[in-house]
C-alpha positions in Angstrom: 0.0 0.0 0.0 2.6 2.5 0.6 5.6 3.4 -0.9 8.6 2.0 0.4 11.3 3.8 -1.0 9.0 7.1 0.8 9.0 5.6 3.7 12.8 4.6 3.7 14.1 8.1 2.9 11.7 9.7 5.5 13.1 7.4 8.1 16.7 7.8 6.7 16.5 11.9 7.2 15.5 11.3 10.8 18.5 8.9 11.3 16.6 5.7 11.3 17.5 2.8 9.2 14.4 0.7 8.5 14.7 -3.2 7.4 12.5 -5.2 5.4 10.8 -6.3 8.3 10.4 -3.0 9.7 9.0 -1.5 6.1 6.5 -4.8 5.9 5.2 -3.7 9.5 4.7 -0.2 8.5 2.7 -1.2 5.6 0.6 -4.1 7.3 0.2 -1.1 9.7 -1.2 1.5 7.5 -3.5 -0.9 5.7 -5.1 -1.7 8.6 -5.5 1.8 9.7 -7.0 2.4 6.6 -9.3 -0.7 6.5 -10.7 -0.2 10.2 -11.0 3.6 9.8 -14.4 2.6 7.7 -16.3 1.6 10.9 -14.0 3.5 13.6 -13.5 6.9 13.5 -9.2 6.8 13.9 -8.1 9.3 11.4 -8.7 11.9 8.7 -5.8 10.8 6.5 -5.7 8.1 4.4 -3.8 8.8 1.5 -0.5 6.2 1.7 1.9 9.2 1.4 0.2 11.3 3.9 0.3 8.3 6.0 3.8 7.8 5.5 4.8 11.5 6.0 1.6 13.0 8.8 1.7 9.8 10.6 5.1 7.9 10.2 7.4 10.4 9.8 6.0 12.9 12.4 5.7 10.1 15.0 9.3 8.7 14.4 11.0 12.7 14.4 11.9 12.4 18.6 14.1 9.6 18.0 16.0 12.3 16.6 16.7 13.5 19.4 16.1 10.8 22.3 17.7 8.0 22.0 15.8 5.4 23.7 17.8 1.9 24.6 16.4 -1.8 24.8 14.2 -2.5 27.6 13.0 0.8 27.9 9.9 2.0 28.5 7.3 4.1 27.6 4.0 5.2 28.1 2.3 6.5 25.1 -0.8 9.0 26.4 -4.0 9.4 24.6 -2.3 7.0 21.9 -5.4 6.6 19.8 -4.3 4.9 16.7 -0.9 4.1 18.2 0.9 7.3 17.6 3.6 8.2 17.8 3.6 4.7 19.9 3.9 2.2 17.2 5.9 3.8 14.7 8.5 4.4 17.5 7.8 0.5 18.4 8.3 -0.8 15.0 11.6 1.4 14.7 12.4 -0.1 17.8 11.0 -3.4 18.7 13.0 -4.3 22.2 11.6 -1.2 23.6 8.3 -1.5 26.1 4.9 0.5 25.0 2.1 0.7 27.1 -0.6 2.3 25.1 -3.1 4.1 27.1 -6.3 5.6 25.7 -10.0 6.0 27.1 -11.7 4.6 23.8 -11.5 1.0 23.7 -12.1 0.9 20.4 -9.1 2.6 19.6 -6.9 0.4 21.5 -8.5 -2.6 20.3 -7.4 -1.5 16.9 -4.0 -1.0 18.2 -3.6 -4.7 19.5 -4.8 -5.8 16.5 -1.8 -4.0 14.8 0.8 -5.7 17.4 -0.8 -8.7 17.2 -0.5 -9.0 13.4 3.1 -7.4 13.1 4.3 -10.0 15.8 5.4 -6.9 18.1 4.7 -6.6 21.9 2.8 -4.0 23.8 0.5 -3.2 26.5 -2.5 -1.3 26.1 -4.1 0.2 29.1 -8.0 1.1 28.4 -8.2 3.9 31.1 -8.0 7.5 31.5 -4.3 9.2 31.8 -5.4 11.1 35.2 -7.0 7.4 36.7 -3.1 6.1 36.1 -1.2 9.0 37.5 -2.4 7.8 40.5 -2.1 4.2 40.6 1.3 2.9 42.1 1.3 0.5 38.8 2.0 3.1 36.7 2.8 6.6 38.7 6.6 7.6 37.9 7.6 3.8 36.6 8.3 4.7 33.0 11.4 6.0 31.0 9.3 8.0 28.6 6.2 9.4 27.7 5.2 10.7 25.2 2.0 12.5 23.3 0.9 13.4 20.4 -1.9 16.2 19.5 -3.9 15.4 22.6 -4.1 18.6 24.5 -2.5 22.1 25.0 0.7 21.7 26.8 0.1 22.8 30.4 -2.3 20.4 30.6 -0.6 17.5 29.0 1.8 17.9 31.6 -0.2 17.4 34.5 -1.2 14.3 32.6 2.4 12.3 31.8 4.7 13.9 33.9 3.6 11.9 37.0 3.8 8.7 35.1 7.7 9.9 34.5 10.2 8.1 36.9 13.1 10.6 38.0 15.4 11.2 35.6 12.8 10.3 32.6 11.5 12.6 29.7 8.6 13.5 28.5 8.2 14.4 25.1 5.5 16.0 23.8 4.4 16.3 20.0 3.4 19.6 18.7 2.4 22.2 16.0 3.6 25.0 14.8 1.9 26.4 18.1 4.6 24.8 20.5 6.1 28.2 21.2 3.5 30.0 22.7 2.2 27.0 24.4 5.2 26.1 26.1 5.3 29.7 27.7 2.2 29.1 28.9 3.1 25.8 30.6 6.3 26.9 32.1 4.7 27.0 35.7 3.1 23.3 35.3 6.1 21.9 34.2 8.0 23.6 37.2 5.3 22.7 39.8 4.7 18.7 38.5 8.8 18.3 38.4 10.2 18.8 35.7 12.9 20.9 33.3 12.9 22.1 29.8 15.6 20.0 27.8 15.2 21.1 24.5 12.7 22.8 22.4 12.4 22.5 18.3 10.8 23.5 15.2 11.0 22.2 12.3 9.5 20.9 9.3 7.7 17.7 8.1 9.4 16.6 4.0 5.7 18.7 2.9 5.9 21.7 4.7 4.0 21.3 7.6 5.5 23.0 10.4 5.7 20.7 13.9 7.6 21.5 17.0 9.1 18.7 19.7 9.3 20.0 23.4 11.5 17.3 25.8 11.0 17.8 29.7 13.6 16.4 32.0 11.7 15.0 35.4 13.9 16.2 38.1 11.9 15.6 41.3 8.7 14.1 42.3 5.4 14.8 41.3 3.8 16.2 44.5 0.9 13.3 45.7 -1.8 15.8 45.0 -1.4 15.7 41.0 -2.8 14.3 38.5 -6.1 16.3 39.8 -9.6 15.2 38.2 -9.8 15.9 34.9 -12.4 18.6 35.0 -10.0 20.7 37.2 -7.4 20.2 35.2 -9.3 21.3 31.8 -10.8 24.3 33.6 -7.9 25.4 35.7 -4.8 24.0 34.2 -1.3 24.8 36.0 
């Protein structure tokens, strides 16, 4: 379904070297978004190239920058369709992925995308705040990351407490990044953590994205995550 040699250079520009195995998964991967997206609502694109470039590419741009070991783990928050889980997954198959999402439907798709590729993962059907505070999950994971779920200072609130110490979270943004990360400088301080790097750039059509990387430093005080209407209506 999608073009390899696409895919390839995309991943090549970003300093990932995909093998046949990992190009196979990407395209069993994108069929099926394609083919489940008739009766479940997972995404507006479905064009194989804008797959390759809006979905792929955009999800696999971190590793740019974070270079994330065997036996790792992550946490991948509001993961819907599995990104920028799965595509970091596939890139990276010794890696550990807990996908969490309220919509089972969602994450039903997702294990059906492990389970055909042969990959392993976790999926967690709850909500990101319910987690925070479970001793299961609250600041046990190397990583989390999020893509387009929610303005920054309140993403925060949600993946920073599932951040052990010394962990980054890294968030997934538009061209908006800028002026949402001055806006969540006092929830990053207050839930722990520390600006690593911000960056703009550019996806290989011209859409601009930015990447912010936060550092946990200390402890998420006990009190955080709060419910989730608090946090929409009076975010940090």
């Amino acid at each position: 379904m999608i073009d390899y040699e696409l895919l390839k250079n995309e991943a090549e520009n970003i300093g990932i070297e995909l093998d046949t195995y990992g190009l196979d998964r990407f395209d069993s991967y994108a069929e099926r978004l394609v083919r489940w997206n008739q009766h479940v609502n997972l995404t507006s694109i479905t064009e194989p190239d804008d797959i390759v470039i809006k979905h792929f590419a955009d999800s696999l741009y971190p590793l740019k920058y974070v270079q994330m070991s065997d036996g790792q783990s992550l946490v991948d928050v509001g993961s819907g369709a599995g990104f920028p889980g799965l595509p970091m997954l596939i890139a990276n198959p010794q890696i550990e992925v807990n996908f969490v999402d309220s919509v089972g439907k969602k994450l039903a798709f997702v294990k059906d995308v492990l389970r055909n590729s042969g990959l392993f993962g976790t999926v967690t059907h709850k909500r990101a705040e319910e987690i925070g505070k479970d001793s299961e999950y609250r600041e046990k994971y190397d990583y989390a990351v999020a893509r387009a779920v929610a303005p920054l200072n309140i993403l925060c609130e949600y993946c920073l407490p599932l951040v052990r110490l010394g962990g980054l979270f890294v968030s997934l943004k538009g061209p908006s990044g800028k002026g949402e990360l001055s806006q969540a400088e006092n929830a990053i301080k207050t839930l722990g953590g520390e600006l690593v790097k911000f960056e703009e750039y550019s996806l290989s059509n011209g859409d601009g994205r930015s990447l912010v990387i936060i550092r946990k430093i200390s402890q998420t005080p006990t009190k955080y995550p709060r419910k989730s209407k608090k946090i929409d209506s009076r975010p940090l």
